[in-house]
matplotlib code that plots the C-alpha trace (Angstrom):
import matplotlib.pyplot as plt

x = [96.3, 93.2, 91.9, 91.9, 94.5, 96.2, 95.0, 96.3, 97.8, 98.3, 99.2, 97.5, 99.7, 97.6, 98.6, 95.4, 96.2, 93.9, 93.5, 91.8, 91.2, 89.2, 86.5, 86.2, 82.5, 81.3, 78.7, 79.0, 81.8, 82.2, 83.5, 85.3, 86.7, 89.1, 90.3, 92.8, 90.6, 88.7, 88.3, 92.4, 92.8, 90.7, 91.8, 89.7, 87.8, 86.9, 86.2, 83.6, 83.8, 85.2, 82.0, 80.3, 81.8, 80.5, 77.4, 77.6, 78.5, 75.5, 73.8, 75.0, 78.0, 78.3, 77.2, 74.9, 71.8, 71.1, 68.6, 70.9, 73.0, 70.2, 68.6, 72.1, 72.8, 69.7, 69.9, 72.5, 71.0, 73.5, 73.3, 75.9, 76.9, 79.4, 80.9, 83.4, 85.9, 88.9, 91.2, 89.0, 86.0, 84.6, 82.3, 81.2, 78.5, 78.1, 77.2, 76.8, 80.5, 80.3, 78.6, 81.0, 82.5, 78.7, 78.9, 82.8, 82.2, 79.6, 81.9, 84.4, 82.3, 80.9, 84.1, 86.1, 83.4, 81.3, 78.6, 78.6, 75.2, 74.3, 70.8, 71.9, 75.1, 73.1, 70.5, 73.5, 73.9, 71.0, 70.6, 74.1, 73.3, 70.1, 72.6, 74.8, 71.8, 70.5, 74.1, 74.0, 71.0, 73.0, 74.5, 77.0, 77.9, 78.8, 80.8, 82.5, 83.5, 84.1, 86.5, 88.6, 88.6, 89.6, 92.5, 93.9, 93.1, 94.0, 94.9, 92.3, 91.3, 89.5, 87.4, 83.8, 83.5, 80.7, 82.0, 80.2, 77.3, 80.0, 82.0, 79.6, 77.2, 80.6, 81.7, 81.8, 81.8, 84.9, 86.4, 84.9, 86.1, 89.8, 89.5, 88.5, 91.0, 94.0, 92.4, 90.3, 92.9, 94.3, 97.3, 95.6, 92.7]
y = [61.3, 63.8, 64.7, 68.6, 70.4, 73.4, 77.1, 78.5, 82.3, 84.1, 88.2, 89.4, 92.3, 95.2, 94.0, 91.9, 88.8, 85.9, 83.2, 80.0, 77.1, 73.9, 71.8, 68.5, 68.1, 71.3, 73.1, 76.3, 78.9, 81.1, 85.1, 87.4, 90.8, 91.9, 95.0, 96.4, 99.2, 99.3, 101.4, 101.1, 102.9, 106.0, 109.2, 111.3, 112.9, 110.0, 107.5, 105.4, 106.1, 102.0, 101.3, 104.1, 102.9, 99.6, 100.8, 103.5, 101.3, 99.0, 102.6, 102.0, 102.0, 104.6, 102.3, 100.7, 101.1, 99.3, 97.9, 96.9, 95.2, 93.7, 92.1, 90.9, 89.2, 87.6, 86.8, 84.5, 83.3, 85.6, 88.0, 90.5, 91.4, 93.0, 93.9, 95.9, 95.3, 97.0, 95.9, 95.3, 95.5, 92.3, 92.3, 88.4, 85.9, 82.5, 81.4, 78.6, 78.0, 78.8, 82.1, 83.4, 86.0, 87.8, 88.9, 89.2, 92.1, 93.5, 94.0, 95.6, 97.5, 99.0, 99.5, 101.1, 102.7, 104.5, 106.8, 108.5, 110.4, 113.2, 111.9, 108.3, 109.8, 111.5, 108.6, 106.6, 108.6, 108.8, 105.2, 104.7, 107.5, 105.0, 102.1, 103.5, 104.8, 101.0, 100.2, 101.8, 99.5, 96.6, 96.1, 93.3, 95.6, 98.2, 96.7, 94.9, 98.8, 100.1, 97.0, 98.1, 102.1, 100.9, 98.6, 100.5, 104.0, 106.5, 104.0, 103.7, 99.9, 101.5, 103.4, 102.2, 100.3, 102.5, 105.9, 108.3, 110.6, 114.0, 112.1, 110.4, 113.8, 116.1, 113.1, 114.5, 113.1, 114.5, 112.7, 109.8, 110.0, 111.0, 107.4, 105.3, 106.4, 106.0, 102.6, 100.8, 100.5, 96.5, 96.3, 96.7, 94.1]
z = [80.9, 81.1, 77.8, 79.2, 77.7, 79.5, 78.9, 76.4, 75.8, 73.0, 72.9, 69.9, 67.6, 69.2, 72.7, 73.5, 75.3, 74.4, 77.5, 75.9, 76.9, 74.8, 76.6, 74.5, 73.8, 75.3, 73.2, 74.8, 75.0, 78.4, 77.0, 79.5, 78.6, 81.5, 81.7, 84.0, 85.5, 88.5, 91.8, 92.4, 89.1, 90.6, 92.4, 94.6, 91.9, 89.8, 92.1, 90.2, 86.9, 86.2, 87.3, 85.8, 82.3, 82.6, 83.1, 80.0, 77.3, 77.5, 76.0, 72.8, 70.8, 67.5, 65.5, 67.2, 69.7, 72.6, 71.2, 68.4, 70.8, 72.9, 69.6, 68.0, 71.5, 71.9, 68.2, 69.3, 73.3, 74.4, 77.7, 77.8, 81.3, 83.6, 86.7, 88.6, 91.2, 93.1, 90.3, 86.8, 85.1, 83.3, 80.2, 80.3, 78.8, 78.1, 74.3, 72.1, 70.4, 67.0, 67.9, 70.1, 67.7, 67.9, 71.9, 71.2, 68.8, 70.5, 73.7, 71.6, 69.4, 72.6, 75.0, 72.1, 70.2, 73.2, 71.9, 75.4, 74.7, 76.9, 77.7, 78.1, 80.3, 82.5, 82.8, 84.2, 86.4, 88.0, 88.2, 89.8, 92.3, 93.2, 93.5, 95.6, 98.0, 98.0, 98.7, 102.1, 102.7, 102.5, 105.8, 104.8, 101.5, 104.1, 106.2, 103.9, 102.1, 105.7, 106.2, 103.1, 104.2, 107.4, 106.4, 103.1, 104.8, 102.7, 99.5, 96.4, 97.4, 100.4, 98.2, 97.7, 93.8, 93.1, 94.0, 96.2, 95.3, 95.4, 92.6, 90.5, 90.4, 89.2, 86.7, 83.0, 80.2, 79.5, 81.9, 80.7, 77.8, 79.0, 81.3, 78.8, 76.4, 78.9, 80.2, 77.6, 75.0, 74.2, 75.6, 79.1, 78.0]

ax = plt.figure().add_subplot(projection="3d")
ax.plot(x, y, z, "-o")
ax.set_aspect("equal")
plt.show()
């Protein structure tokens, strides 16, 4: 019999489900924070703003900087990173074991306590408005996002992960907020 046992789930009291699963005699610990919003979760208007959120959180949480969060990471040899897809967003690192709470409250601290600064928002923005640009420079990024317009049509999978420049440039933080609070909450983690 293998000496790997088989994931593990637990659904926390505030509707967090926990997905572990033990390594014997591994010395790290891989973290990923899944939530359950991504481009699908977008409407006309919005389209982006999963990605724009994953982006805007590495800014700073209110109660810390992001340099506070760069230095408590790296205290640790941890590199917080993320992505978004059609479906999610993940906040992910790798980290030895027995400091995996560190970059676990740092994610947290960050999705459910976003500063959302008006300088740092607006710097986002900027720099996703660059990304999608260089995106249009990536032939096989483009036709894999005209592929999905083409198959889904008029349905929110065919709509580009990073938003277009119309959307992203009328994003508020308003609506930011608004998003966040209807999607970043733990039962949908």
């Amino acid at each position: 019999m293998s000496q790997f046992k088989l994931p593990e789930k637990v659904v926390l009291d505030n509707g967090i489900t926990i997905i572990s699963e033990k390594i014997p005699g591994a010395l790290a610990c891989s973290l990923s924070i899944w939530i359950n919003a991504g481009s699908v979760h977008e409407d006309l208007n919005n389209n982006g703003i999963s990605h724009f959120i994953e982006h805007v959180v590495f800014k700073g949480s209110k109660t810390r900087t992001a340099l506070d969060l760069a230095q408590e990471s790296e205290n640790v040899g941890a590199n917080l990173n993320a992505f978004t897809d059609r479906e999610n967003t993940c906040f992910h690192t790798m980290v030895l074991s027995e400091y995996v709470l560190v970059p676990l409250e740092l994610f947290l601290d960050m999705l459910f306590n976003t500063r959302l600064d008006k300088d740092d928002f607006e710097l986002e923005r900027h720099v996703i408005l660059e990304e999608i640009k260089m995106y249009k420079d990536t032939p096989e990024d483009l036709a894999q996002d005209k592929l999905y317009e083409i198959f889904w049509k008029d349905h929110p999978m065919g709509r580009p992960i990073t938003g277009i420049a119309e959307t992203i440039t009328n994003l508020k933080r308003e609506d930011v907020s608004n998003y966040l609070n209807k999607l970043y909450t733990s039962d949908n983690i």
